[in-house]
Structure formats: C-alpha cells, structure tokens
N, C-alpha and C positions, 0 to 999 in steps of 0.2 A: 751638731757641730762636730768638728775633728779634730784630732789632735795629730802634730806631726814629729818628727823624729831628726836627730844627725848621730855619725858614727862614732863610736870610743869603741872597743873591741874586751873581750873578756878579761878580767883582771891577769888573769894567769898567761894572757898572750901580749899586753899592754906594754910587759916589758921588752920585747924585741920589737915592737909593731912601728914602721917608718910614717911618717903624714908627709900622704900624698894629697896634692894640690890639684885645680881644675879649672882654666879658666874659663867660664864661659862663653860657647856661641852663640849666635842668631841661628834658630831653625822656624819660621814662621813661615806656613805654608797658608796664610789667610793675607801676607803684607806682602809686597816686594820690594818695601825698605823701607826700614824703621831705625830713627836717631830720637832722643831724645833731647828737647830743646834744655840748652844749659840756662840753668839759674843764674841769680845774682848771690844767692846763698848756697853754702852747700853742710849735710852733716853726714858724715860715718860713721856707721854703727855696725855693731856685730851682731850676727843672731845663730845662736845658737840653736841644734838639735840635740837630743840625747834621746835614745833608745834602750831601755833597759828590759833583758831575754834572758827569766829565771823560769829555770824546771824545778820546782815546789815539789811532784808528787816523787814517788818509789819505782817512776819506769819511766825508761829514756826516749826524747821526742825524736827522731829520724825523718831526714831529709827536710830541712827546714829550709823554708823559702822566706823572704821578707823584701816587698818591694814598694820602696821609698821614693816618693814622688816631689818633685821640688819645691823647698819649704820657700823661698822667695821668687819670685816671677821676675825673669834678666830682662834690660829694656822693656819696662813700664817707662811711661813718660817722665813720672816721677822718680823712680830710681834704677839703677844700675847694678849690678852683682858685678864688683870689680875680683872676684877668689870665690873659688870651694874648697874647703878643704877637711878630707877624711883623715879620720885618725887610726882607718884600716881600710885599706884597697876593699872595695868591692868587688865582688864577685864580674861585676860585667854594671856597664852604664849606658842610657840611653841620652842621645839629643833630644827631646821634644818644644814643640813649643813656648813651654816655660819655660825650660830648664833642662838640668843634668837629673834625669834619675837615675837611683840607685837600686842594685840587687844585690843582696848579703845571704849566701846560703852556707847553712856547719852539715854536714854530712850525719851528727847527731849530737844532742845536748842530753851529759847527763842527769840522772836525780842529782840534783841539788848545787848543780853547776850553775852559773849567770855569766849572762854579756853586756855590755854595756857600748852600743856603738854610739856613735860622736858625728858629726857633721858640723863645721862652720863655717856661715856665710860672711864676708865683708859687703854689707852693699852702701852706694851712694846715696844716697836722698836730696831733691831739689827742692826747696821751697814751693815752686808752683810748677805745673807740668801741661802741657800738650805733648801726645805721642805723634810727631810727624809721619805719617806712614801714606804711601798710596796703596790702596787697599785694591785688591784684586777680585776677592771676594766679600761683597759685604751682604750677599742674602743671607745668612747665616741670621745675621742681625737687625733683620725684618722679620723675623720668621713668629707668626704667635704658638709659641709651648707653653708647659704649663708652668704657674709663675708668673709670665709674661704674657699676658692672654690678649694680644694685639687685635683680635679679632671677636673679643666681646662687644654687644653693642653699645654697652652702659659706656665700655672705657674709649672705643672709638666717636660714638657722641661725644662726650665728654672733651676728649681731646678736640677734635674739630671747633669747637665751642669755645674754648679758651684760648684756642691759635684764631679766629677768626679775622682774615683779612692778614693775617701775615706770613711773609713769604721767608725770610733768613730762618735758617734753623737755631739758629743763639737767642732770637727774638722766640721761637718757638720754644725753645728748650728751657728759657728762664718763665713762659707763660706758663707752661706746667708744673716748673719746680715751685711760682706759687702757689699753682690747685693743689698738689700734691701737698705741700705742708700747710696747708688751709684746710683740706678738707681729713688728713691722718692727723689720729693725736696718739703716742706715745707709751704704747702698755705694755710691759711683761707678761702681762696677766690675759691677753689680748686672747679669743677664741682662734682668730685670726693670725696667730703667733706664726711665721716661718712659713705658709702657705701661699705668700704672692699677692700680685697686683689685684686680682680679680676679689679674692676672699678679704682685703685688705679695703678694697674701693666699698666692698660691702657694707661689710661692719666699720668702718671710719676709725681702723685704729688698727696695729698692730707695732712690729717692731725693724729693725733694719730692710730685710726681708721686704716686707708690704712695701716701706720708701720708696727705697730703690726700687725695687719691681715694678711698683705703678708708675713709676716716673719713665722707667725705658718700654712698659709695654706703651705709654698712651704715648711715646716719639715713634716707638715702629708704625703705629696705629697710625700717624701724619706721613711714615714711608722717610723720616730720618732715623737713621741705623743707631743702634743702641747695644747696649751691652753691659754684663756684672764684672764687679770687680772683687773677688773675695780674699780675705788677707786680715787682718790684725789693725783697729785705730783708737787716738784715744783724744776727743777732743780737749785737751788739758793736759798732753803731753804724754807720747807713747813711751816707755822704757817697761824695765822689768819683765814677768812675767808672762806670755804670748799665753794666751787659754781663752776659753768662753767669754770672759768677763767682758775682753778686745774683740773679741774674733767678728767681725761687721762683715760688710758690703756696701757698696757704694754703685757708682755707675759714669759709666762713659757714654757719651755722642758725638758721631762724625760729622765733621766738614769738609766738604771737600776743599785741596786744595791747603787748609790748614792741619787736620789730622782728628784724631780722636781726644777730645775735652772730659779731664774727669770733672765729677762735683760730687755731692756728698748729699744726696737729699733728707738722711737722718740730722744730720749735725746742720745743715742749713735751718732747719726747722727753730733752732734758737739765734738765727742769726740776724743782726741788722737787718732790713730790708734789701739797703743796698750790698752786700756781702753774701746774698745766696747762693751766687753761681761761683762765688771762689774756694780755691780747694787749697787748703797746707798738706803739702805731700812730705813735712817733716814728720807729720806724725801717721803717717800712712803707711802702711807696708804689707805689698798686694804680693799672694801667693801664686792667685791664676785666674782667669779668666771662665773656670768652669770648679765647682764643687771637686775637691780630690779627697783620698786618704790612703792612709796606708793600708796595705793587704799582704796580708799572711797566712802560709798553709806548713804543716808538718805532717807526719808519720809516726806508726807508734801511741804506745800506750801513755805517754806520760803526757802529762800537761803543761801548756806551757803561759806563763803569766808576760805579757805583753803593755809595759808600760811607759808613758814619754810625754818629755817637757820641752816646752823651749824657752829660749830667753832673750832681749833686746839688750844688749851693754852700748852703752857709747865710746866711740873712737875718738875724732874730733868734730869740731865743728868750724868753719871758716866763714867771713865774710865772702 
C-alpha cells in the first residue's frame, strides 16, 4: 500500500506563502468523453494531503525533487474533483489522466530544517455511479497481466462455466460476482494476500486484491472489458483517516452503449443476495485506475525523513 500527500510549505515560508487553486480537467486518452451520471443524492467532502520534509541528520539534502501524483481521480463515475488547492505553488504540474500532478523542488534542505506541504481536494460524491464514456480504447482491459491472469485455464474454464448460455454482460458480470464471493473467503492472514485473481482462485481466500482481481480477470477472460479501481472505502462509512486500514480496490465493467459499472466484489461478499452488484459511491473515493505513489530523489549528504497523511472531512450533504 501507499500513502499520499498535499502541499503546506515550510513553517518559515507559510507566512507569505498565497493558495493557489486548480480547477481540474478532462485528459483521458483511453475515453473520448466522459460525464458522470448525476445522482439523486449528493455529499462534499474534503480530503486532504499533508507532506511532511524534515532533514533529521548534520548535512544538508540538495536538489530535491518530490513528485506527487493525484490523491483523487476527476470524473470517476462516482465522483467529481470540483478544486485543488495548494498551499504553495508547485514547482510545475502536469494533466494526466487522473488528475493535476504535482512537482515541489527546494534547491536544498538544511540540518534540521522541515516542510510541510498541503494539498486539498473538494470533491463531489454520488450516491451510485456509471461512468458514461465511449471508450476508444478498451484492449487495455482485455489484456491478461499479472493479477489479472485472463488467460489462466482454471479462471477461463471457470468463467465460461458460470456465464453459460448467457449473452448480456450485467447477466455475465453478476454470474461471476456470485462465484467470486462463493468460492473467496476473507483473510488477512491469506498466503494469497495482494497477489491477484489467479493466486487467489487457488487458495480460495485472500483479501481486496484476489476479489477484485478474479472478478475482472474471469470478465476479460468472457472478452467483457474490466478494470481496477484503487482509492480509499469503508463499508460503514468512509471519513477520517485515509491509510491502510481503507486503502481497497474494487472494479469496473463496460457496456457498451451504457459505460463503465462499478461494484465492489469485497463488500458484496456480505451482502443481500439481491444487492451484489450495487455500489455506494458515498463511501468510495477512487484515486486511479492504476497503482501510484509518490517518488522522491535528492542530493547530498544529509537525509531526509519523508512523511504523509491524508484525511476525509465533510463539507455537506444534500438530498
């Protein structure tokens, strides 16, 4: 797991330092156009970053680089990044698919000097979400890597097997999200832990990770497009603290025509029978679509202690 960051800038420069704002865009070079279907509910919440950049040793770090990758994913089905905003201009920011990332570089950090930068997101949250998008490219999300091993024989049998005789892929996608929490049970402790569909379908047990994983390798494996969602959920109500405890995956599949469906095949696993395939995207908050973190490089002799939290606060919530 990873931990992510937003900007506040050194104590000693915090006092002149302005917050600057960011609204984000669309740069999706896999869609050629993505809205998110509005809810009948909506909640705003804040999430913060914090980045804390303390030189601990007796020699100073030089040319430090730190580049911060978008702690919430804009246009998810489910929610929206309505603001970013720094609490120190970055060095320079990139569009990507997600999001705004960031670059923060100090020319050098003395012994026993710190920073502290800041980042915060407002983003929207709908209650329930399809990402409408016509996809341009969807082999991506056929493709078996590992993880996702579409091209096992156990999970292609397997799949075929359970879709048998049917043709809609929602009819497909909820036949497997029974095998999938039929045949996984729920460990921490799992050998299988974080390793995917394949190590997962083995042993009959792991944790987010294996759900999800077997659930979109045995859809690619039928040739309906799939995909992870990774980000922060809590069935029982997401706020506070964003770290390990939250830090999940889930999964999407496309229809065409409709867009990409999330669901949640860990948190389905205690659910109604009839309630598998639905998702609360209140309590969801998706980073990216691909594993990120931060990365950082400096110069010099000194060392540097690299620490960061983030948090959920609530804005409001409307009918």
């Amino acid at each position: 797991m990873f931990e992510m960051v937003r900007a506040l800038l050194a104590a000693v420069l915090m006092a002149t330092t302005a917050v600057s704002a960011v609204t984000p865009s669309v740069d999706t070079p896999v869609a050629a156009e993505v809205a998110p279907v509005v809810a009948e509910a909506t909640r705003i919440v804040q999430v913060d970053l914090s980045l804390n950049v303390a030189n601990k040793s007796k020699e100073p770090a030089t040319d430090v680089k730190i580049v911060v990758p978008p702690l919430v994913l804009n246009q998810q089905g489910s929610q929206k990044v309505l603001a970013v905003e720094f609490s120190f201009d970055p060095a320079s920011t990139r569009q990507t698919s997600a999001g705004v990332e960031a670059v923060y570089q100090f020319a050098e950090v003395k012994p026993g000097q710190s920073y502290v930068i800041k980042q915060t997101y407002t983003v929207e949250l709908t209650a329930r979400a399809t990402t409408v998008v016509t996809e341009k490219m969807l082999e991506p999300y056929l493709k078996s890597v590992a993880g996702f091993e579409a091209d096992a024989p156990q999970i292609r049998a397997q799949a075929e097997t359970v879709t048998s005789g049917l043709n809609d892929p929602d009819a497909k996608a909820e036949a497997v999200m029974k095998f999938v929490i039929g045949h996984l049970r729920y460990s921490l402790t799992s050998p299988s832990r974080n390793k995917g569909a394949l190590a997962g379908f083995l042993s009959k047990d792991g944790v987010c990770s294996e759900y999800a994983g077997l659930f979109i390798a045995m859809l690619r494996a039928l040739g309906v497009p799939a995909r992870p969602v990774y980000g922060w959920a809590d069935s029982v109500g997401l706020k506070g603290a964003l770290n390990y405890q939250n830090r999940h995956v889930w999964a999407e599949y496309y229809v065409e025509g409709r867009g990409w469906v999330a669901v949640d095949p860990t948190f389905a696993d205690v659910l109604p029978a009839e309630k598998i395939m639905s998702f609360d995207g209140f309590n969801h908050v998706a980073q990216d679509r691909v594993q990120t973190a931060i990365s950082a490089g400096y110069a010099g002799e000194g060392l540097l202690s690299i620490i960061t939290n983030q948090m959920l606060g609530e804005v409001s919530a409307r009918p």
